[in-house]
N, C-alpha and C positions, 0 to 999 in steps of 0.2 A: 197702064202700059209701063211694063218697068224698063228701067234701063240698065245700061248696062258699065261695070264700074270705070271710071278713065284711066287707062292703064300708065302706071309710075313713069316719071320722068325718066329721058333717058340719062345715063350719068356720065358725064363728061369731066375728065381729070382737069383739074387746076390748074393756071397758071404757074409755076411756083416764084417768078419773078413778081410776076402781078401780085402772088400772093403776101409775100415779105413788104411791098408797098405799103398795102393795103392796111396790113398790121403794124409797119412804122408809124404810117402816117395815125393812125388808132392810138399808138400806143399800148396796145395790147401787150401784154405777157406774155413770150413765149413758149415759156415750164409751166407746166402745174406746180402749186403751192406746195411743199411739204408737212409735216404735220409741226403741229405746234408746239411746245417745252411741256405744256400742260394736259395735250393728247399722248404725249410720250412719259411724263408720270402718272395719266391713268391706267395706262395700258399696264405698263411695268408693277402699278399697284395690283390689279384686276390677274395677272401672272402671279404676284406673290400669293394675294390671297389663296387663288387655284392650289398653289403647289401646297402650302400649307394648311390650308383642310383637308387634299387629300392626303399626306404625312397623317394628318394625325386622325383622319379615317382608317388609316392602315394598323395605327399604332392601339388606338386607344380602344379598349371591349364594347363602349358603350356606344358605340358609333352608330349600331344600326337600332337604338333604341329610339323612341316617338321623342319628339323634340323638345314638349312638357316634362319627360324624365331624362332629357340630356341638360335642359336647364336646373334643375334642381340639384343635379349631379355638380354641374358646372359653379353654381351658387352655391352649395355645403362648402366646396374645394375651396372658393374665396373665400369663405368666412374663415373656414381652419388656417389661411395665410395666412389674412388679418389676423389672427390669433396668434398666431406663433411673432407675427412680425410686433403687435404689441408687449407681448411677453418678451420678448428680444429688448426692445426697447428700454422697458419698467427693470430690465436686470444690467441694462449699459447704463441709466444713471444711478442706479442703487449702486455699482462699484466705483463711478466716477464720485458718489459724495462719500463712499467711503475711504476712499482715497484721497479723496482734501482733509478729511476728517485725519485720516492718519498723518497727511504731511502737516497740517495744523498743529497736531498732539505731537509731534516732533519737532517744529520749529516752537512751541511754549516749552519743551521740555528742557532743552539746548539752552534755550535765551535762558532759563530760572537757573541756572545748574552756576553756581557759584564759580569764578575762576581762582586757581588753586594762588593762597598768598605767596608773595612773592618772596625770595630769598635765594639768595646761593647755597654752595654746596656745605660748606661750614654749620649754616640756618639751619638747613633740611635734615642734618645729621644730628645735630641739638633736638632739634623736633623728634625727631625717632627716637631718641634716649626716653625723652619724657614721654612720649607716648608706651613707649614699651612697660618703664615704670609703672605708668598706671593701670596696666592691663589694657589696653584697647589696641588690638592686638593686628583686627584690620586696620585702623589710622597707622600704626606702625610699619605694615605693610605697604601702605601709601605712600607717607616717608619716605620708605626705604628704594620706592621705584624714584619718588621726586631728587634724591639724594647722589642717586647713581646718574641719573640723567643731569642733574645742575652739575656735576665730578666733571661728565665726562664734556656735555655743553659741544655739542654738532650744532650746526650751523641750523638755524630755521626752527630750533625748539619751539614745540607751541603744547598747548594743552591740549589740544583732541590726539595727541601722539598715542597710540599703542606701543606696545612692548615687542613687537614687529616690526615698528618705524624704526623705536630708538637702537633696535640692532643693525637694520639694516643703513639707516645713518652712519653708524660707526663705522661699520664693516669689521667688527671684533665678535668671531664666531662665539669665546669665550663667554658671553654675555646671554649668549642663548639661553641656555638649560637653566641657570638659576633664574632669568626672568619668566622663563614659563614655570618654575617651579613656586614663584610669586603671583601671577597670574590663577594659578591651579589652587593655591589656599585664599587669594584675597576672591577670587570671583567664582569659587566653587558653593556648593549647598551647602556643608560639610563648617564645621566651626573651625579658625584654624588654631594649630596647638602651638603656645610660646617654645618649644624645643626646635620645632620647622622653622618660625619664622626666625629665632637667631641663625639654627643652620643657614639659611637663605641670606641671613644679614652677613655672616663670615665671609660666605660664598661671594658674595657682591665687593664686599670689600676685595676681595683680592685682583679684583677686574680692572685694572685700565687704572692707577689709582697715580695718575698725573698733576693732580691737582695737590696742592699742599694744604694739608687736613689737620696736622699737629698729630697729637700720640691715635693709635687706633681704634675705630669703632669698638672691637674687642674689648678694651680697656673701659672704655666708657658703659659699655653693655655690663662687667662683670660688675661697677660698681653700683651700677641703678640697681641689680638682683639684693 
């Protein structure tokens, strides 16, 4: 004999006083929980992913290729990175040691480089006669720069001065032209000829000539010939 199903409760609304009782006295929760820091980074991650497969579904040819020739595609790519990114590498320390290398061979070059003897302007004009006498015709060019620099004696003279410094030291345009015209025979290819280097020597004499030197270079020059 079957029966027959018992038909549902009827439904009767809640107290809603009785009901907030009921759950004080529970203690119960009355909000649902929200999600967690770590439900809301997976989610957020599971979004990136999405966008950026599809991105690069759109972009790249081989997208709709079988998955065994989208990783060998994907693996070749890495290798060639790794490649370029170790050749990258092997060529930034090959110019960092040649670059110690150079600042090395410049600070041993500097340190050996003798500092020019010392003397004043009188010394240095003595020195030039006799170098000129004996033919050596760049040392006399040397002289003749240490000569005009001991003469004219600016503040802060040192030996790494170029011929640049010692004008712009001065502030005496006059100095220009014949120190580059010293310059151009002591530090060119070119052998310099003794006719230049006394013209260069007249020239300089007549420069700034404050210092008291006795009779003139001139003199001294015609009697070494």
């Amino acid at each position: 004999m079957a029966t027959s199903p018992l038909p549902p409760p009827p439904w009767i609304p809640a107290d809603p006083v009785a009901l907030r009782d009921a759950l004080a006295e529970a203690k119960a929760a009355s909000k649902m929980p929200g999600p967690s820091m770590g439900e809301y980074a997976y989610d957020l991650g599971r979004w990136l992913q999405d966008r950026i497969f599809g991105a690069l579904e759109r972009v790249l040819p081989w997208t709709g290729l079988p998955i065994v020739e989208q990783v060998a595609i994907y693996g070749a790519l890495a290798a060639a990175l790794l490649a370029a990114l170790a050749v990258l590498v092997v060529a930034i320390r090959r110019w960092r040691a040649a670059r110690k290398e150079r600042s090395a061979t410049v600070v041993v070059t500097r340190s050996a480089a003798p500092p020019p003897p010392p003397g004043d302007a009188g010394w240095w004009r003595e020195e030039l006669a006799r170098r000129l006498a004996a033919g050596n015709l760049r040392g006399a060019l040397e002289a003749a720069w240490w000569w005009t620099a001991r003469r004219i004696d600016p503040p802060g003279l040192d030996p790494s001065w170029t011929s640049g410094d010692l004008v712009r030291s001065t502030g005496s345009p006059r100095l220009s032209e014949p120190l580059r015209r010293l310059d151009r025979q002591l530090w060119g290819g070119a052998a310099p000829e003794r006719a230049e280097v006394e013209g260069v020597v007249r020239d300089l004499s007549t420069v700034d000539a404050s210092a008291a030197l006795g009779a003139p270079l001139g003199a001294s020059l015609g009697a070494s010939q």
